[in-house]
N, C-alpha and C positions, 0 to 999 in steps of 0.2 A: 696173240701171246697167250700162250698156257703155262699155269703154274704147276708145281711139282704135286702129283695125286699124295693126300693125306688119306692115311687109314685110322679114321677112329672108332670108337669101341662107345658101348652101352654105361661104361663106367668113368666115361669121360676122358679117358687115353686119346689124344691126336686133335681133341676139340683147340687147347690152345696153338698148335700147329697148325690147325686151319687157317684160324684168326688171324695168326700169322702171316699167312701165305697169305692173305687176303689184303691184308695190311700194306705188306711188299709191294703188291700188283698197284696198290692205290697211291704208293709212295712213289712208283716207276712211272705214274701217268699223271704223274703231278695234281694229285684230287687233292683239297684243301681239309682241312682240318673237320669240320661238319660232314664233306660228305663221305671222306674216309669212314666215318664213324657209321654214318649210315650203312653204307656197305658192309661193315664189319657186324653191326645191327643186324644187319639183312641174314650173316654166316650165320651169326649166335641163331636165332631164332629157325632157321632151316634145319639147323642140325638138332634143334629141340623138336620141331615140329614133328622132323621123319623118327625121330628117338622113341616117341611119345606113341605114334600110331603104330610103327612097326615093332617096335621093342628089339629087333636086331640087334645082333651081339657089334659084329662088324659092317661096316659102310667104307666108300672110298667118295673122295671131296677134294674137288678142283678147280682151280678160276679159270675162265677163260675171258679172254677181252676185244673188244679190236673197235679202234675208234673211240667213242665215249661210251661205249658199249658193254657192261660186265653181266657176265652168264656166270651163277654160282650154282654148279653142279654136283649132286649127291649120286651116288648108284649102291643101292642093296640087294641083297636077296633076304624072302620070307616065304613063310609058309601064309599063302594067301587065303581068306576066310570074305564074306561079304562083309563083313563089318567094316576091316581096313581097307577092302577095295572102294567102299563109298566114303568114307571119310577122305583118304586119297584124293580122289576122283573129286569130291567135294572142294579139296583143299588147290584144286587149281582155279586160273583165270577164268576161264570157258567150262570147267566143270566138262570136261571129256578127257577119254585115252587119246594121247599124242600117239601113242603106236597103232594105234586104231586108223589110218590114213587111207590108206590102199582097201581097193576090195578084197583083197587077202586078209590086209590085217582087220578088219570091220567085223569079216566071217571068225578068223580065229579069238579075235574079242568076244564075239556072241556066245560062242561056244565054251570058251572061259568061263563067261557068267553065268552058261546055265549049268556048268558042270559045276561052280560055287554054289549052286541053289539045291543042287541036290547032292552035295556032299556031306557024308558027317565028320565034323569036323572034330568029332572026340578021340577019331581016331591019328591023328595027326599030331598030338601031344602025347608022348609016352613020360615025360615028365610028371614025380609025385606033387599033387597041387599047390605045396607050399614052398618047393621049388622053385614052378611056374609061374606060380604068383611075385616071386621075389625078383626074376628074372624081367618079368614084364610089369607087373603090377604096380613096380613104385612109377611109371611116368606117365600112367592112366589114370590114377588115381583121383583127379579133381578136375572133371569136364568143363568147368566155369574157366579153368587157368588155363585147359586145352583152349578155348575159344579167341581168348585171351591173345593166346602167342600167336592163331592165327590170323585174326583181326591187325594185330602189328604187323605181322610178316606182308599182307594183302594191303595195307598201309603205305609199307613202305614199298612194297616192289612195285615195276613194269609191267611184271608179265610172271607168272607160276604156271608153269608145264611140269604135266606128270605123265609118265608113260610106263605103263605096264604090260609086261609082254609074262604070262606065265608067272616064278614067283620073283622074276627082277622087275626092280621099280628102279625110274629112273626122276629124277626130281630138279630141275633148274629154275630157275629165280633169273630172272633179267631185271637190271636196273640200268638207266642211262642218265648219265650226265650229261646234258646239251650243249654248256658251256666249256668243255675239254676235247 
């Protein structure tokens, strides 16, 4: 079962539509009142998490389920820099590229990150700094609260996959309930 893709935004547009949807799916598969909240826990926090690293304007957010099984998935686009590809990359279970699988994708990883190692990245922001700062700056702002959301989120989840292919990041969250 898949729920209907939410489009939310950096100002908070589609965040309670997520929850929603999320909500639904928990309501459809008869999860009780705790672990509803959990999973709904789980939404909150994922979409803070990718908000916070990537600063992206828009993302798309979807449930999938099957069994006692719920996969909560994010996909953006950014302009990719090392800093948010290792916070990323930090912020999963196994700390690696999911897209990284294949001898293909391993090489095109590699070469990613040495093309982030030698890129300047001042070029890439044509935004005037007080702009930029407004746009991304309010959800970086206090690295103790980044740490924070992701200690909960890594808490409460299964499993955190991150897969970066270029500047799409894809982000899912598995949580399972044994007894459903």
């Amino acid at each position: 079962m898949k729920s209907d893709v939410v489009i939310i935004d950096n100002k908070g547009n589609g965040f309670k539509e997520a929850i929603e949807a999320t909500k639904k799916i928990a309501e459809f598969k008869c999860l009780d009142t705790k672990d509803s909240t959990q999973l709904q826990l789980c939404t909150e926090e994922l979409l803070s998490m990718a908000r916070s690293i990537t600063g992206e304007i828009k993302a798309s957010f979807w449930v999938e389920c099957e069994g006692s099984k719920f996969d909560l998935n994010m996909t953006t686009e950014t302009v990719m820099d090392k800093e948010k590809r290792y916070l990323l990359i930090n912020s999963s279970s196994e700390r690696k590229n999911e897209a990284a699988k294949t001898f293909l994708g391993m090489l095109r990883d590699a070469f990613e990150e040495a093309m982030l190692a030698e890129a300047d990245n001042s070029s890439y922001y044509e935004l005037p700094d007080d702009v930029a700062s407004d746009v991304t700056g309010r959800y970086i702002e206090d690295p103790e609260w980044d740490r924070y959301e992701h200690s909960i989120l890594k808490k409460l989840a299964d499993d955190i996959k991150i897969s970066i292919k270029g500047g799409v990041v894809n982000m899912t969250v598995t949580k399972s309930f044994p007894n459903y």
